[in-house]
C-alpha positions in Angstrom: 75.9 -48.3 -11.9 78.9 -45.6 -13.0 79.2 -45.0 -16.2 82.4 -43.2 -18.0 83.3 -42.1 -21.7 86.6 -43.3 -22.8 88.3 -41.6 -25.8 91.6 -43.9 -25.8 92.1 -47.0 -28.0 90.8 -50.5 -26.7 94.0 -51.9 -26.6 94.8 -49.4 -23.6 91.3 -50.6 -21.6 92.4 -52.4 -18.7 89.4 -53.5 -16.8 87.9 -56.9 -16.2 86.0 -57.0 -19.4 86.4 -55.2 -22.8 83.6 -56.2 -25.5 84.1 -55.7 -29.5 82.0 -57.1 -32.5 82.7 -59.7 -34.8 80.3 -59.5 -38.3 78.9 -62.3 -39.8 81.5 -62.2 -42.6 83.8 -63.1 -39.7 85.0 -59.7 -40.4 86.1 -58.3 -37.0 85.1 -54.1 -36.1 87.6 -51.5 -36.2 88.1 -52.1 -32.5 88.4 -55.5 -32.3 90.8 -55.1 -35.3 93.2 -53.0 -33.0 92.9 -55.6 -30.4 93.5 -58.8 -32.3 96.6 -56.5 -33.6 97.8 -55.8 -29.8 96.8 -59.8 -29.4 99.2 -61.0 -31.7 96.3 -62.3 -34.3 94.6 -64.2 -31.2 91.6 -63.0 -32.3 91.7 -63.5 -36.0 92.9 -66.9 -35.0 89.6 -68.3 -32.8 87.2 -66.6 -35.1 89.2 -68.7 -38.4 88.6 -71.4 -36.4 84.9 -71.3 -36.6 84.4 -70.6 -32.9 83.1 -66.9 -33.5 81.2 -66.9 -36.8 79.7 -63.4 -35.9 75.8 -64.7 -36.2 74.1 -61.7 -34.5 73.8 -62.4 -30.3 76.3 -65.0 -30.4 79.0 -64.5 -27.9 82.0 -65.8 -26.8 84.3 -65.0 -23.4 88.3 -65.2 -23.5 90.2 -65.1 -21.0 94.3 -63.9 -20.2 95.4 -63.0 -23.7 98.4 -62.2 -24.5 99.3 -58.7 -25.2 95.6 -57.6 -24.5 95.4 -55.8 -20.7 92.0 -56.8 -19.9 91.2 -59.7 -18.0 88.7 -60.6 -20.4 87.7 -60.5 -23.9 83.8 -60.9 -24.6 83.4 -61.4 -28.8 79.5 -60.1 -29.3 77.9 -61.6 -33.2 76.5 -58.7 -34.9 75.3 -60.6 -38.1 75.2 -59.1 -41.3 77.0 -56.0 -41.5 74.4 -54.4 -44.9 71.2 -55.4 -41.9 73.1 -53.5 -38.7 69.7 -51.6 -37.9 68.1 -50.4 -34.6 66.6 -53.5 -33.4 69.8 -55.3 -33.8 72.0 -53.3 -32.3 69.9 -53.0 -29.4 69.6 -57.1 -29.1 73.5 -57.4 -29.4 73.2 -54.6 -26.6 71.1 -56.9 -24.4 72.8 -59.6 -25.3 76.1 -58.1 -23.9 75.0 -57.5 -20.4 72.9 -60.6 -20.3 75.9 -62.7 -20.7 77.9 -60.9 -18.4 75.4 -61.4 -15.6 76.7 -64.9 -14.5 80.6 -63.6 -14.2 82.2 -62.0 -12.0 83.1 -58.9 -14.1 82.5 -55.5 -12.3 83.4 -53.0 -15.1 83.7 -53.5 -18.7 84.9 -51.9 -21.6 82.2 -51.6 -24.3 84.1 -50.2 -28.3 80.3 -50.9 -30.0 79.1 -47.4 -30.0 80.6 -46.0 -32.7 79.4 -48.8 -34.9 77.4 -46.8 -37.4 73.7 -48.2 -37.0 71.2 -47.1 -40.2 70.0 -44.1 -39.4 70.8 -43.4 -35.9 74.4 -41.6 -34.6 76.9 -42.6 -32.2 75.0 -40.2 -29.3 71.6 -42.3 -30.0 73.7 -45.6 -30.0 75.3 -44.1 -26.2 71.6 -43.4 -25.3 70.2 -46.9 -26.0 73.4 -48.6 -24.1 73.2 -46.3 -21.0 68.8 -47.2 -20.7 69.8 -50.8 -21.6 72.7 -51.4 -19.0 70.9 -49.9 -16.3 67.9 -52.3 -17.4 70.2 -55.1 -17.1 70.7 -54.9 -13.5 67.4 -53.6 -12.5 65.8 -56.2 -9.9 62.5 -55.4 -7.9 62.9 -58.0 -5.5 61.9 -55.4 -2.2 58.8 -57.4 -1.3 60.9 -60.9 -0.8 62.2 -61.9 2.6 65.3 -62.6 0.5 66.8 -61.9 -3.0 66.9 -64.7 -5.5 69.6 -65.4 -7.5 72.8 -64.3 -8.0 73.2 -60.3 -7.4 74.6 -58.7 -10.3 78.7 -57.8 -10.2 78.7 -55.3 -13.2 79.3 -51.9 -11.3 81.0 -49.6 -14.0 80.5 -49.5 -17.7 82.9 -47.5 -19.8 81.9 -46.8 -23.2 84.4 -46.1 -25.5 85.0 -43.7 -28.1 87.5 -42.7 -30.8 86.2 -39.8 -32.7 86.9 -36.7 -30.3 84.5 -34.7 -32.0 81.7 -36.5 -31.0 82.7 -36.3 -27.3 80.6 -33.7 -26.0 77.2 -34.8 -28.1 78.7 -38.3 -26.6 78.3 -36.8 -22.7 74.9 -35.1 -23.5 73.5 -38.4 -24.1 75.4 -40.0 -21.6 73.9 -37.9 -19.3 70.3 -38.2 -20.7 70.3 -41.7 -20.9 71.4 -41.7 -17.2 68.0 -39.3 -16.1 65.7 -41.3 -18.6 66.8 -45.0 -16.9 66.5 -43.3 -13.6 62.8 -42.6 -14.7 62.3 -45.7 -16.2 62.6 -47.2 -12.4 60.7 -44.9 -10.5 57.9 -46.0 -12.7 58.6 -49.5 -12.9 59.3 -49.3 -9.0 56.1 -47.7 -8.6 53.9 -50.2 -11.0 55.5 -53.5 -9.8 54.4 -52.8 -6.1 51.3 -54.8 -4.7 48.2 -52.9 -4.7 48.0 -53.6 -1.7 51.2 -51.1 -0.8 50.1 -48.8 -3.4 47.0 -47.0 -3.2 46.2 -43.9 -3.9 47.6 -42.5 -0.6 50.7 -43.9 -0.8 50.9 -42.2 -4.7 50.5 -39.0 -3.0 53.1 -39.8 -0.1 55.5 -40.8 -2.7 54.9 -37.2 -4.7 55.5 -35.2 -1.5 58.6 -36.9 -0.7 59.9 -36.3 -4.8 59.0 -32.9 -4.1 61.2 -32.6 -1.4 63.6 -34.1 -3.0 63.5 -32.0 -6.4 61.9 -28.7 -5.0 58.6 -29.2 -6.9 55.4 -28.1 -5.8 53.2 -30.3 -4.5 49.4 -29.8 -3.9 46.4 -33.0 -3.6 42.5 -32.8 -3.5 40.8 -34.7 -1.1 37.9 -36.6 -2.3 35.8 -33.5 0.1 37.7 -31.1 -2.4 36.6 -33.0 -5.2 32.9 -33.1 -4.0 33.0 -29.4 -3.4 34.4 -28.7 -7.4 32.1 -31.1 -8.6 34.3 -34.2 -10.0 31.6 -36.3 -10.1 32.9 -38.3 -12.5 36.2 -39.4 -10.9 34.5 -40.2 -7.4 31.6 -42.3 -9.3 34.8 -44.3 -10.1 36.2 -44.2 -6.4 32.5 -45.4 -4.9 33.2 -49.0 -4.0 36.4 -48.6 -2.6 37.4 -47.7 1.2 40.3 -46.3 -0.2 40.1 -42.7 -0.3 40.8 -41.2 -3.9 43.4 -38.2 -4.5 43.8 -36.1 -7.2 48.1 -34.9 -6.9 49.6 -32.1 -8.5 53.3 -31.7 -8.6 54.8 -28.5 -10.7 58.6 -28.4 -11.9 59.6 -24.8 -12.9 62.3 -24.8 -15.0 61.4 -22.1 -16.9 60.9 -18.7 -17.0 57.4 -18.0 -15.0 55.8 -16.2 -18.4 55.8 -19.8 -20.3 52.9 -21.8 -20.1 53.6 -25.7 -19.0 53.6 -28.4 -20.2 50.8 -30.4 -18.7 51.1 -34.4 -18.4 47.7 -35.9 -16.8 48.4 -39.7 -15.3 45.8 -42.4 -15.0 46.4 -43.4 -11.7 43.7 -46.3 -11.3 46.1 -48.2 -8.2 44.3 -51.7 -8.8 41.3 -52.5 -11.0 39.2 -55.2 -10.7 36.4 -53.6 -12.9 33.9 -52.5 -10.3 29.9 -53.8 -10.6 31.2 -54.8 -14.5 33.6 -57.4 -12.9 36.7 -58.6 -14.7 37.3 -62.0 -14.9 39.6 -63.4 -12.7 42.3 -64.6 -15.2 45.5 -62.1 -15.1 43.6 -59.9 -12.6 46.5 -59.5 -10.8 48.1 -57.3 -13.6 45.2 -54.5 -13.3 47.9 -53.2 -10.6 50.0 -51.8 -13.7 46.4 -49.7 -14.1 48.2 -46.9 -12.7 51.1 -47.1 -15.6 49.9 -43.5 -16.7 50.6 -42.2 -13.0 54.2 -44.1 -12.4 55.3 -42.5 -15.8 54.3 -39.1 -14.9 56.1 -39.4 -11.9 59.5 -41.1 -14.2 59.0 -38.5 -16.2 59.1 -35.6 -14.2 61.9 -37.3 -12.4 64.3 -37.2 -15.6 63.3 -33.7 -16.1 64.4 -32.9 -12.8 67.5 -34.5 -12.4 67.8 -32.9 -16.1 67.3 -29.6 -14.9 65.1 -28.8 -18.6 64.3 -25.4 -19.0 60.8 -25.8 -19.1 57.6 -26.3 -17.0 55.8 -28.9 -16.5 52.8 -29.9 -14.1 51.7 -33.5 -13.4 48.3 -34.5 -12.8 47.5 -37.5 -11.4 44.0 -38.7 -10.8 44.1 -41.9 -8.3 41.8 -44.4 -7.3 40.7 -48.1 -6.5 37.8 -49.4 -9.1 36.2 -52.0 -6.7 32.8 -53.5 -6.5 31.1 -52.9 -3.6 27.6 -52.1 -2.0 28.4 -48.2 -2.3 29.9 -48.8 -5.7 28.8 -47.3 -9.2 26.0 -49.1 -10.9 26.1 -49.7 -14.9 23.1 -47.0 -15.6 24.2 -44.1 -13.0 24.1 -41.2 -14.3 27.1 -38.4 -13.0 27.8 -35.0 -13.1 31.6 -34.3 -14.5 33.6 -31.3 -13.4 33.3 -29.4 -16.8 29.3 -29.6 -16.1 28.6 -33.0 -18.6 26.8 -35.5 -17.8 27.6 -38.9 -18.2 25.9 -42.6 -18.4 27.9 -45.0 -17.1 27.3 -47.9 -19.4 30.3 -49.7 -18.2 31.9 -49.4 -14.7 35.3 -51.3 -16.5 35.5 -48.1 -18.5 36.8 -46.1 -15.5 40.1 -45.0 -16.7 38.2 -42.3 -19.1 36.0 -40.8 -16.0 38.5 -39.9 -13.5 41.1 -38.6 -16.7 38.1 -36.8 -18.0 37.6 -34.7 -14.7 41.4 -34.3 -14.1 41.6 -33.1 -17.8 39.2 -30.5 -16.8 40.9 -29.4 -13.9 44.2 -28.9 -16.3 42.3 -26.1 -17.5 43.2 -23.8 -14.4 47.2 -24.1 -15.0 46.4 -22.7 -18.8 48.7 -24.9 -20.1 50.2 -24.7 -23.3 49.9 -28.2 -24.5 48.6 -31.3 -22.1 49.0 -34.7 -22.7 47.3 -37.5 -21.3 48.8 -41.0 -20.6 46.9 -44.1 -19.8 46.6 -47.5 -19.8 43.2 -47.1 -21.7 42.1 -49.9 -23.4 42.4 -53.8 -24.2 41.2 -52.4 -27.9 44.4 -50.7 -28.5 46.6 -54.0 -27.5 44.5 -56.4 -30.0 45.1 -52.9 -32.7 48.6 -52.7 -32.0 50.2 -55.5 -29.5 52.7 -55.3 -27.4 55.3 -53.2 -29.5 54.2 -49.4 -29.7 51.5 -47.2 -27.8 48.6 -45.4 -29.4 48.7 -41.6 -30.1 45.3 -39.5 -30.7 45.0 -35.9 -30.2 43.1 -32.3 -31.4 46.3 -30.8 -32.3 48.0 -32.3 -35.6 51.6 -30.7 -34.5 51.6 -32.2 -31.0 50.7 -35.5 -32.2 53.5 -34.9 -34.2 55.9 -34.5 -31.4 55.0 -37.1 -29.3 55.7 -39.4 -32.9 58.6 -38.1 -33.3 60.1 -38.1 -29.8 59.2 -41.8 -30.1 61.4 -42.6 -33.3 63.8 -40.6 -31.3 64.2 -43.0 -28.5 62.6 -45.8 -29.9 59.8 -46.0 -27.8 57.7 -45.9 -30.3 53.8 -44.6 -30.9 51.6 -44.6 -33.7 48.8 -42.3 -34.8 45.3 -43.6 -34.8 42.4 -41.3 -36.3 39.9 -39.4 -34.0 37.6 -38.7 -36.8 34.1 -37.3 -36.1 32.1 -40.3 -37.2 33.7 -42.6 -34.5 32.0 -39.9 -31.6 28.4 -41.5 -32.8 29.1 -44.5 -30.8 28.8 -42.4 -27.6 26.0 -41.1 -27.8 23.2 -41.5 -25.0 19.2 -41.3 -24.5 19.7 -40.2 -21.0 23.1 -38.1 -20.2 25.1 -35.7 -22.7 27.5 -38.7 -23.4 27.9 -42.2 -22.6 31.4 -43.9 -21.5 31.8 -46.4 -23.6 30.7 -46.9 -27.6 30.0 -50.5 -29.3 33.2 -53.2 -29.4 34.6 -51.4 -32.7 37.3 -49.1 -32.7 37.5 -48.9 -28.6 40.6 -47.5 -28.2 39.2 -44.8 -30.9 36.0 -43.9 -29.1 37.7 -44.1 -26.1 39.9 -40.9 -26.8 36.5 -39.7 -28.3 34.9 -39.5 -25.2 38.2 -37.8 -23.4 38.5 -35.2 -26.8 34.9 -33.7 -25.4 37.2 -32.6 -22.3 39.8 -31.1 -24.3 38.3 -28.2 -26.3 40.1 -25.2 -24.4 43.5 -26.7 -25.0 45.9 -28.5 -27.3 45.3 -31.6 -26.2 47.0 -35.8 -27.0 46.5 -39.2 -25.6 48.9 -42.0 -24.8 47.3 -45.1 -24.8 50.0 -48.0 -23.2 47.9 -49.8 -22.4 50.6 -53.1 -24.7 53.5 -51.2 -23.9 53.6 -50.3 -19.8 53.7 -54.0 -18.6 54.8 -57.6 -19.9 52.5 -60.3 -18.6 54.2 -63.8 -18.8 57.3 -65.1 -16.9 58.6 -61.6 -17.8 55.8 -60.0 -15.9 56.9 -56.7 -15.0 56.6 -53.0 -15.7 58.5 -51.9 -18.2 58.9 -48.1 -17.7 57.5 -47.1 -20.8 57.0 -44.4 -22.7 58.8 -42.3 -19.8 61.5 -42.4 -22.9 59.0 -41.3 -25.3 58.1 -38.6 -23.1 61.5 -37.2 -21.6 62.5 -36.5 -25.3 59.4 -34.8 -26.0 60.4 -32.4 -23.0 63.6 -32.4 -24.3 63.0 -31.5 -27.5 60.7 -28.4 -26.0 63.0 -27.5 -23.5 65.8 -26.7 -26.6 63.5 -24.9 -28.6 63.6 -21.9 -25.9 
């Protein structure tokens, strides 16, 4: 999809489709205004009428007005004017491209953006449409023998503008938005596949071809590398699969070589079905969205690229099948992780912590200057905190802080959970330094726990998404998330310099 910033007046938009607001006052927006004025009071006339009464994500197409040069008018309700927040703004947003889906409009004129939304400016409300549109019209239908459904027609969105001084704040979002939806479907590409398609070797296929593609660096252990260092931890995890595990590595330098990256470590677990600690069979199917950590790493460093930040960054991503099997990890093993702990195994369904726990120690060799974990973790943090924002932990107050931030920022939100010291009594063990898994209370908590004993030589925070990387339901799908969250924390580094 093209996308183009228009600094003219609506009534000059001639294009299949212009879109403009109507509150629930059945007060019409500046820019409807101009074109119910070019309309001859058409506009004013149908919304009198009681056939636009502005309730928020009611629409209404026109067609052929008189006086007005696009082909079609599309009315959008944006209820109350004193409740114009975030959330609504971004419904009406959705709402927009959801109705246009059906016609057989290929550009359209959006004059919603400068709409002032509490809190937020008109780059931020350019942002959201740009990752919204491009949502829109996002399909993963590769694996049919034919596409359902009618193909979207929407191939252009113009977003228009009136206040030239906003113009090139305007095009820096523009072009953001642009790298962070680009990101948001390599991910969702990547977690919607079949687990059968991809495994951990077709992870590390995938990161040498982005590598070629963006000039990163691209290095993977072998599981006889791994054996050699001593990651006992993260091949106790690949036992009962014939799939070979990989640990990938792909560096982006974009900034000067005397600055420390920024380090993001991916949970990469391909499919999960629990290993000896089986998972019931209900929803199984979604434990292919296990690797959500990975595919964002790989989103991620995709925006940053296409980007160009000033700024370093090296993605980890620890990948594996968690199977049962005759060869595979017992509930009781005991394993030897790469920084030298030991570890009981309590639970094989606690994987996700044992291979980031060895990849987190392998960070240590890039001296990074802040790393950040992202996983789909725990069930514990969905019952905590649903489907709407990820958990944040961490050893270092001021990245935590970031990552929040960023995640206001783009509204893909996180929230802060404690990692105090009295939650780390949970793991303790009679027969190994630590165990993998506490009692049912605070998992999510103890889960970070167990990675913060990994973590001690560097500024360290986890991303728990486990609610937020997939929908389940007749939406099942990846959702992309929190490669937002995390593109704006880049972001945000990348303009400090």
């Amino acid at each position: 999809m093209d996308f183009a910033i228009r600094s003219d007046n609506p009534e000059k938009y001639r294009g299949d489709c212009i879109v403009v607001g109507v509150f629930e006052s059945r007060k019409l927006t500046e820019a409807a205004r101009v074109l119910d004025e070019a309309g001859k009071g058409h506009l004013g006339r149908i919304v009198d009428q009681g056939d636009m009464d502005g309730r928020a994500n009611t629409t209404l197409l026109l067609h052929g007005i008189s006086g007005i040069d696009s082909k079609r008018v599309l009315l959008i309700g944006l209820g109350k004017e004193e409740e114009f927040g975030e959330k609504v703004f971004l419904d009406v947003v959705r709402t927009i491209f959801k109705a246009l889906q059906p016609t057989g409009v290929k550009d359209v004129g959006l004059y919603l953006t400068e709409l002032t939304v509490k809190g937020r400016d008109v780059a931020w409300n350019v942002l959201q449409t740009v990752i919204l549109a491009e949502e829109s019209a996002y399909r993963f239908d590769r694996l049919k023998s034919k596409p359902e459904g009618r193909q979207p027609s929407l191939a252009k969105v113009d977003i228009g503008i009136t206040d030239t001084s906003t113009a090139a704040a305007v095009e820096t979002a523009l072009q953001q938005g642009l790298a962070i939806a680009h990101g948001m479907k390599v991910t969702k590409d990547l977690g919607n596949l079949a687990p059968n398609i991809c495994t951990p070797s077709y992870l590390a296929g995938q990161a040498e071809e982005m590598a070629r593609t963006f000039n990163l660096k691209f290095s993977v252990l072998e599981e006889k590398d791994m054996e050699e260092l001593g990651m006992g931890a993260l091949l106790a995890v690949a036992r009962g699969s014939h799939q070979p595990a990989k640990l990938i590595v792909l560096e982006y330098h974009g900034g000067k070589d005397s600055e420390k990256p920024v380090a993001l470590v991916g949970k990469g677990v391909t499919f999960d079905a629990g290993g000896i600690s089986l998972k019931p069979a209900a929803e199984m199917d979604e434990m292919k969205y296990d690797m959500g950590g990975a595919a964002s790493v790989f989103g991620t460093l995709t925006a940053v690229a296409e980007l160009k930040l000033p700024i370093n960054v090296i993605g980890v991503i620890p990948t594996t099948e968690n199977l049962p099997g005759g060869n595979a990890t017992k509930p009781g093993d005991v394993v030897t992780s790469l920084s030298g702990q030991t570890i009981e195994i309590l639970n094989t369904d606690a994987e996700g912590r044992l291979i980031l726990c060895d990849a987190l120690a392998y960070t240590e060799r890039y001296d990074p200057e802040v790393v950040v974990d992202i996983a789909t973790l725990t069930g514990a943090c969905v019952v905590a905190l649903g489907h709407v924002v990820s958990g944040v932990m961490g050893n270092d107050e001021p990245l935590v802080q970031e990552l929040l931030q960023a995640g206001e920022q783009t509204y893909d939100r996180a929230w802060h959970l404690p990692l105090f010291d009295e939650y780390q009594e949970q793991l303790k063990s009679n027969f190994a330094d630590t165990a993998n898994i506490g009692s049912r209370w605070g998992g999510a908590i103890t889960a970070a726990c167990f990675l913060s004993r990994f973590t001690k030589k560097f500024r360290w925070a986890h991303l728990d998404i486990a609610g937020t990387a997939w929908k389940s339901g007749k939406e099942k799908g990846a959702t992309g998330r929190p490669v937002p969250l995390l593109t704006q924390f880049l972001i945000s580094r990348a303009n400090k310099h």
